[in-house]
PLY file of the C-alpha trace (Angstrom):
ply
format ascii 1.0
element vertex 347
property float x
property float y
property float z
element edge 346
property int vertex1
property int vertex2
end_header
17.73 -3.63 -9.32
14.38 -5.72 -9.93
11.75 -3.89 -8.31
9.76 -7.30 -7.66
12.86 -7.73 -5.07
11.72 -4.06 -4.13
8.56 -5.54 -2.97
9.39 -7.99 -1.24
12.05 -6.56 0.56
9.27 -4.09 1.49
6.02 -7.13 2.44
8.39 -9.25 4.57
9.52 -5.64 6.68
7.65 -4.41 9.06
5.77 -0.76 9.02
2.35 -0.41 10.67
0.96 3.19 10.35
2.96 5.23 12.97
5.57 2.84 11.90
6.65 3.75 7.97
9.96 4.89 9.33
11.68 1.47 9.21
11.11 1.09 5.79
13.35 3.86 4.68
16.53 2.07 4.17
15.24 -0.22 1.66
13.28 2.60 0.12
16.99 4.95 0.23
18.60 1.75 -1.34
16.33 1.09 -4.25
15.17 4.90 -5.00
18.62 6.86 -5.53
19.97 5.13 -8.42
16.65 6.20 -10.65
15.50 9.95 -9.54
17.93 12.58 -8.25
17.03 13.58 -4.88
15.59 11.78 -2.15
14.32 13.28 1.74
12.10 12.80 4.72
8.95 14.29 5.49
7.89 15.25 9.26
5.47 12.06 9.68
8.07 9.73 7.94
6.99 9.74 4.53
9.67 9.25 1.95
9.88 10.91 -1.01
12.33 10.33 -4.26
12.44 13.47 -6.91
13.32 13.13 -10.57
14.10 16.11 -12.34
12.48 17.00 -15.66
13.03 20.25 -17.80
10.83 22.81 -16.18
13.07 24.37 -13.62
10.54 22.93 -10.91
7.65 24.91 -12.45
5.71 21.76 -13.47
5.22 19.21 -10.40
3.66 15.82 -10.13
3.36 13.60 -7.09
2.57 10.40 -7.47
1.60 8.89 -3.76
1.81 5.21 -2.37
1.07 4.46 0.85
3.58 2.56 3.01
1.80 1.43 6.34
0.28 -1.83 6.83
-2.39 -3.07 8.60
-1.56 -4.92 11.68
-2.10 -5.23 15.96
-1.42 -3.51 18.84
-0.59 -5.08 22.32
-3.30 -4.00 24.51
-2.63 -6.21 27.87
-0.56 -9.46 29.23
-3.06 -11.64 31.72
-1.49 -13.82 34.83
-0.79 -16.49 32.54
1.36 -14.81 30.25
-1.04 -14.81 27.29
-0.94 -11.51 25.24
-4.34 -9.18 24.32
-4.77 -7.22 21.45
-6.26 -4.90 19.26
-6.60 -4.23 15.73
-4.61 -1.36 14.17
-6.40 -0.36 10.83
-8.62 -3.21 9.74
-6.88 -6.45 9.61
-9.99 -9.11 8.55
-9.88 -11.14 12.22
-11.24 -14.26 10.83
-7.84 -15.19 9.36
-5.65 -14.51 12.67
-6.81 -17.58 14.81
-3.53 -20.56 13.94
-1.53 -17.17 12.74
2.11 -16.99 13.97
3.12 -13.04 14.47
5.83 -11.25 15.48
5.74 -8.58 18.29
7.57 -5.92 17.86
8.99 -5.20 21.55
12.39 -4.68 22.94
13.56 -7.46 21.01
10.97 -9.50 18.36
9.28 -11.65 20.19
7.37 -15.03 18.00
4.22 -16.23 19.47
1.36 -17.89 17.76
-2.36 -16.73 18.21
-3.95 -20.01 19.90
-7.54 -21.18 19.14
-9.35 -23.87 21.04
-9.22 -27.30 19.29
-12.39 -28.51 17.37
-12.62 -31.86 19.62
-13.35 -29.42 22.79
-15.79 -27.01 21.25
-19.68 -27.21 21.74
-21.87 -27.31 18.54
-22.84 -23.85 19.10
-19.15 -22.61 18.87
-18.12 -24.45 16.02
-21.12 -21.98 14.02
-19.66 -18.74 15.77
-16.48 -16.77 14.57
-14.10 -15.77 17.14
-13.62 -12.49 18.46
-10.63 -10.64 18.31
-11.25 -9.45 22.02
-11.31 -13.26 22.58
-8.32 -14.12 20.90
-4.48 -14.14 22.80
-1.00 -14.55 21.60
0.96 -17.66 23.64
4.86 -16.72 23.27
5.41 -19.75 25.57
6.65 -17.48 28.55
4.43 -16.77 31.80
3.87 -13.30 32.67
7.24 -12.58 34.06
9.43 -14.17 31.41
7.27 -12.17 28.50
6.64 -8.72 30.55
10.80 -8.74 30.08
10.71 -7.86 26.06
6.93 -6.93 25.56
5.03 -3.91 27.44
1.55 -2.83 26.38
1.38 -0.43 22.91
3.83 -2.74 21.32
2.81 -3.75 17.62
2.45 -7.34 16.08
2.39 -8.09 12.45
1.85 -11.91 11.09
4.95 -13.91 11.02
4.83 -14.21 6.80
7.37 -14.12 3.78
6.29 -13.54 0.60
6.28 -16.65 -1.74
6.25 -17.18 -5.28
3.44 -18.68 -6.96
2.88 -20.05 -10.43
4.00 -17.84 -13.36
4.12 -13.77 -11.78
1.91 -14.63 -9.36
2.99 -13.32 -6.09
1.32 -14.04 -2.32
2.56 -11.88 1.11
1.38 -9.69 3.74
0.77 -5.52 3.56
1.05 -5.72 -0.83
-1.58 -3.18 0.22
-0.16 -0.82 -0.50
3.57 -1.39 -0.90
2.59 -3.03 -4.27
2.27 0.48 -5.31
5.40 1.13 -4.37
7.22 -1.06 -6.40
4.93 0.42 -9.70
6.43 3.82 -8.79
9.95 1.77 -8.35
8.88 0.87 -12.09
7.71 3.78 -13.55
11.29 5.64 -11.95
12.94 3.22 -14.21
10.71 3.78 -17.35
11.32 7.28 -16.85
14.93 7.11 -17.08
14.39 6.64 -20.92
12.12 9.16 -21.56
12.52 12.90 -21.48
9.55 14.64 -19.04
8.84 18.28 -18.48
7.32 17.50 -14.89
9.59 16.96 -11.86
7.95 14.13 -10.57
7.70 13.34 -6.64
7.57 9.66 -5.69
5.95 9.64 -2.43
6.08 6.44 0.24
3.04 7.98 1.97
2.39 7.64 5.88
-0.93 6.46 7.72
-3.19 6.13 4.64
-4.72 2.98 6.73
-5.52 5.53 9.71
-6.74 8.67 7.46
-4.27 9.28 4.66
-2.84 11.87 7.39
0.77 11.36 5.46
-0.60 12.19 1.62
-2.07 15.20 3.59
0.41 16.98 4.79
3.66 15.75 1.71
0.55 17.07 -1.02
0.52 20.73 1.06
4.13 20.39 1.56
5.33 19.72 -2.55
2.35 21.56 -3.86
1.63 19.20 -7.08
-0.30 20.54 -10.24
-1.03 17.28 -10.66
-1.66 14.12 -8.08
-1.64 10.53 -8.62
-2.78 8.00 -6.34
-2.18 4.56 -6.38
-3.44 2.00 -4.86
-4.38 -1.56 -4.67
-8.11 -2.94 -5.66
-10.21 -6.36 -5.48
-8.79 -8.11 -7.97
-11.17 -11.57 -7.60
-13.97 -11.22 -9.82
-15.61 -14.14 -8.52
-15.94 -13.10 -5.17
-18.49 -10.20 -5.48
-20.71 -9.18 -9.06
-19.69 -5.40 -8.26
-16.26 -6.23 -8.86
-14.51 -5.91 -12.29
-10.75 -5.95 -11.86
-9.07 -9.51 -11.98
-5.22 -10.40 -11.67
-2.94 -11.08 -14.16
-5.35 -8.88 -16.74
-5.35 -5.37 -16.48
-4.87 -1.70 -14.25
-7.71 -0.35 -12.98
-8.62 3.74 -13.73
-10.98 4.97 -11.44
-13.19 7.85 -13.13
-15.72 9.92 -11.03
-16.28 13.21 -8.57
-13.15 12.51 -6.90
-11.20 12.54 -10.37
-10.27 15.23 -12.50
-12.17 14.32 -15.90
-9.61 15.65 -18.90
-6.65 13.90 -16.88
-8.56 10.49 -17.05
-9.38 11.20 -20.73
-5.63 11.40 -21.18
-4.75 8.81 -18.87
-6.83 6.30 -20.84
-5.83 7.53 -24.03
-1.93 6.87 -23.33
-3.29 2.73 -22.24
-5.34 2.50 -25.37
-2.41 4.22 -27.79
0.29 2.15 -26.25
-2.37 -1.31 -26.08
-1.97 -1.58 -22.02
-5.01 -3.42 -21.10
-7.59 -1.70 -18.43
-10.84 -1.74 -16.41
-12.65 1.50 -15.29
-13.61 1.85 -11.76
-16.44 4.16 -11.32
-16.38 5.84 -8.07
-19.26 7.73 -7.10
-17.94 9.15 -4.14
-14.92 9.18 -2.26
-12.36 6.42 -3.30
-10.82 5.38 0.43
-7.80 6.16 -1.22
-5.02 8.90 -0.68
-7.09 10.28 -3.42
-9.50 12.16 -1.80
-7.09 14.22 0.34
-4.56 14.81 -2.29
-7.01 16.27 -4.45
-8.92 18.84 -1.60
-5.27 20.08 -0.50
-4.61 23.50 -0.15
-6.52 25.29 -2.95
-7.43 21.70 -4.67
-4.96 19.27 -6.57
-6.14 17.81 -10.26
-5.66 13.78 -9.46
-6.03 10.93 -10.76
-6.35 7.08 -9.42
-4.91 3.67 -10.50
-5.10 0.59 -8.63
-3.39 -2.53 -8.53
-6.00 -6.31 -8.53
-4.76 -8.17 -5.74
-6.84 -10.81 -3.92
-7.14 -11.13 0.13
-6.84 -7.66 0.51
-6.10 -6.88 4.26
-4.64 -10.66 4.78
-1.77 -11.79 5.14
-1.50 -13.78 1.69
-2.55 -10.96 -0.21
-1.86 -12.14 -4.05
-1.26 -10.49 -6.85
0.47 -10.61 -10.36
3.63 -8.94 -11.00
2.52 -8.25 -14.43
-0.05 -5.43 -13.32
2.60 -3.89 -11.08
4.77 -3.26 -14.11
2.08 -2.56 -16.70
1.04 0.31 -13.95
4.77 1.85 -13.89
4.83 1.68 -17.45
1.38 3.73 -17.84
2.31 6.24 -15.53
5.59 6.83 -17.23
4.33 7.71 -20.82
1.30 9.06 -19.43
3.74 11.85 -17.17
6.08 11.93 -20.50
3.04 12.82 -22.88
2.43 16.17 -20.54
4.38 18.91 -21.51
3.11 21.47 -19.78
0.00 22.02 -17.54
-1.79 23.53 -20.73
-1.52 19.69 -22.02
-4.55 18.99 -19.83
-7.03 21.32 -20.81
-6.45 21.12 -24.69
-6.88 17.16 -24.40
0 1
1 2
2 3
3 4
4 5
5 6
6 7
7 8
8 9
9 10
10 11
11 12
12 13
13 14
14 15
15 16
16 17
17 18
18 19
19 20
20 21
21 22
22 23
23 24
24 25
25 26
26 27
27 28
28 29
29 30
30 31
31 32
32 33
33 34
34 35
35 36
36 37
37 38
38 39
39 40
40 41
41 42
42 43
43 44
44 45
45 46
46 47
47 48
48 49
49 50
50 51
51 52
52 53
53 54
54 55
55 56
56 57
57 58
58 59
59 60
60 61
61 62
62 63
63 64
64 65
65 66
66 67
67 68
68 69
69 70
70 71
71 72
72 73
73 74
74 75
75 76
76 77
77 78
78 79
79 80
80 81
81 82
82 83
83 84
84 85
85 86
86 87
87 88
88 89
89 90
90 91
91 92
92 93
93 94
94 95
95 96
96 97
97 98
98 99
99 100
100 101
101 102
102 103
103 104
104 105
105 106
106 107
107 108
108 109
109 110
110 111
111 112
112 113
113 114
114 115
115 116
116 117
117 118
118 119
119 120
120 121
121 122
122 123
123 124
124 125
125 126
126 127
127 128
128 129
129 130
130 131
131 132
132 133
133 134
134 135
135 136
136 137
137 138
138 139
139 140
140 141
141 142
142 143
143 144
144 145
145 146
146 147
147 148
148 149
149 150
150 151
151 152
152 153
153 154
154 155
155 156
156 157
157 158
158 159
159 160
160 161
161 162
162 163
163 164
164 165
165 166
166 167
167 168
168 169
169 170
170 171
171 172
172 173
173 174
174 175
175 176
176 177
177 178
178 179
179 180
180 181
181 182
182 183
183 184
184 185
185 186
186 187
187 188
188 189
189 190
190 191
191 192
192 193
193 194
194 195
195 196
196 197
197 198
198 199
199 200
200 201
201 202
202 203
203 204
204 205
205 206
206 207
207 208
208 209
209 210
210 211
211 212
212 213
213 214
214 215
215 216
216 217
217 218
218 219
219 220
220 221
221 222
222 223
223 224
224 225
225 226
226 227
227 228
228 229
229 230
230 231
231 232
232 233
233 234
234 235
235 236
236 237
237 238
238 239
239 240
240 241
241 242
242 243
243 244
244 245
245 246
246 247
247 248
248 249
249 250
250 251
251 252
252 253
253 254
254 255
255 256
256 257
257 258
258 259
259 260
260 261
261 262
262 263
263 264
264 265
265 266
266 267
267 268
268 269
269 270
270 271
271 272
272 273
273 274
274 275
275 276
276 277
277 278
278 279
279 280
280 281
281 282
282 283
283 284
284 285
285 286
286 287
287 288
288 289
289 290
290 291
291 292
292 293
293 294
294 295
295 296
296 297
297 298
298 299
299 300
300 301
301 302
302 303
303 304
304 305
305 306
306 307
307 308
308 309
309 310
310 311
311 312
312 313
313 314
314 315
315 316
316 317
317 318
318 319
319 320
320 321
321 322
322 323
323 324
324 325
325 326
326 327
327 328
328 329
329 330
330 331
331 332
332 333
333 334
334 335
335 336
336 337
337 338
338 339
339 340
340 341
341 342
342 343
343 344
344 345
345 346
């Protein structure tokens, strides 16, 4: 199986944080064929396990979060009209025109309605909208819609992934389920390479709301070594700060929050095997599963790779499918070049 079908099988589901759960047929389907074990973790992450050949005395987890940002159904008015809140940081000056889907006791379409331009005063035509001000119209009155949708429901956007020109690839929540596919990948890779680690693929949980999931699966498998990956802004253009562009490279973050000889090897295995990088340096925290994978229990060495996508936290998020692949592939020899924890500090 293709894992760019993997993703998006996995963009055009649904799985807001809380949510992850509904994702885990398609994660079941694609995962079995390429690792050797596959289970459920308490808060509904997902993990797949590939064996190596150290009798489970060398672990490494690599963690992907699953959960997407999205709304929440806060209140239905007298006239029907759904309120809402945001659930994890969707940017709310792309939602007014959006059509969404609410997730009630049956999916229910609606479209989130914005006053016309012809009827707004020049003062509001230089003001953004407020989410507090904005409402869902299903086209039912408060009766009619109070049938399939009750308050606490959530909404995503109404949005299948398209193809672009070349690899180029635009849909909703590739943050982070972009990664999921490069783990998809690097599974495969794996299958032709022999690997002392056993290697956990972990669909994370609630990354979006605290990384809560990579918390409790890192205490749970107890990694020597963590790997978190992510997505990162891939749009040069849009801010000087940034470096990472699509269609051209991984990123590797280097900094407090990563362990320094594993990043020496990491970048090592991309410049002996010519797979094209940036470097991220993070001075602090990443905002990335990162963070909490390496402070579990008695402290995790970990590592961070991202994936460029543009629109991050939209519902067009774009990206190529090049630097999905080029990030399984990395990982792969990267985890094959380890034999044994001793690998790291005699880099």
């Amino acid at each position: 199986m293709e894992g760019r079908d993997l993703l998006v099988k996995l963009s055009n589901n649904f799985g807001i944080s809380g949510s992850e759960y509904k994702l885990h047929g398609i994660l079941e389907e694609y995962f079995k064929d390429v690792t050797d074990e596959t289970r459920i973790g308490k808060l509904g992450d997902f993990a797949a396990i590939k064996k190596g050949t150290s009798n489970g005395q060398f672990k490494i987890m690599i963690s992907a979060h699953a959960d997407e940002v999205g709304l929440i159904v806060t209140d239905i008015n007298d006239r029907g009209f759904i309120h809402f809140a945001n659930v994890s940081g969707v940017d709310a000056k792309t939602l007014p025109a959006q059509e969404v889907i609410i997730y009630g006791k049956k999916e229910v379409y609606g479209v989130i309605g914005a006053k016309p331009p012809h009827v707004l005063t020049p003062e509001d035509m230089k003001q953004a909208i407020k989410m507090e001000d904005m409402v869902i119209d299903t086209g039912m009155n408060k009766e009619e819609v109070s049938e399939f949708v009750s308050v606490g429901d959530f909404i995503t956007p109404k949005r299948e992934c398209a193809n672009l020109i070349g690899d180029f690839i635009t849909g909703k929540s590739f943050d982070d389920r972009a990664s999921i596919a490069a783990m998809y990948e690097c599974a495969k890779e794996l299958q032709n390479l022999k690997h002392t680690a056993d290697v956990y693929f972990v669909s994370s949980t609630q990354e979006e709301r605290g990384s809560m999931g990579a918390r409790v699966m890192t205490h749970e498998i107890n990694p020597d070594i963590g790997i978190a990956i992510d997505v990162t802004f891939g749009d040069k253009y849009a801010h000087p700060d940034i470096t990472a562009e699509c269609g051209k490279h991984a990123e590797i973050t280097i900094g407090g929050n990563i362990h320094p000889e594993l990043s020496e090897m990491l970048i090592k295995v991309a410049d002996d095997y010519n797979i094209p990088y940036v470097l991220d340096v993070a001075a602090g925290g990443t905002g990335t599963d990162a963070r909490v994978i390496q402070t579990a229990r008695d402290g995790i060495a970990t590592l961070l790779v991202s994936i460029p996508i543009k629109y991050m936290h939209t519902s067009t998020e774009t990206l190529s499918y090049k630097d999905v692949k080029r990030i399984g592939r990395l990982l792969a020899l990267f985890i094959a070049s380890i034999k044994d924890w001793g690998d790291v500090y005699n880099a």
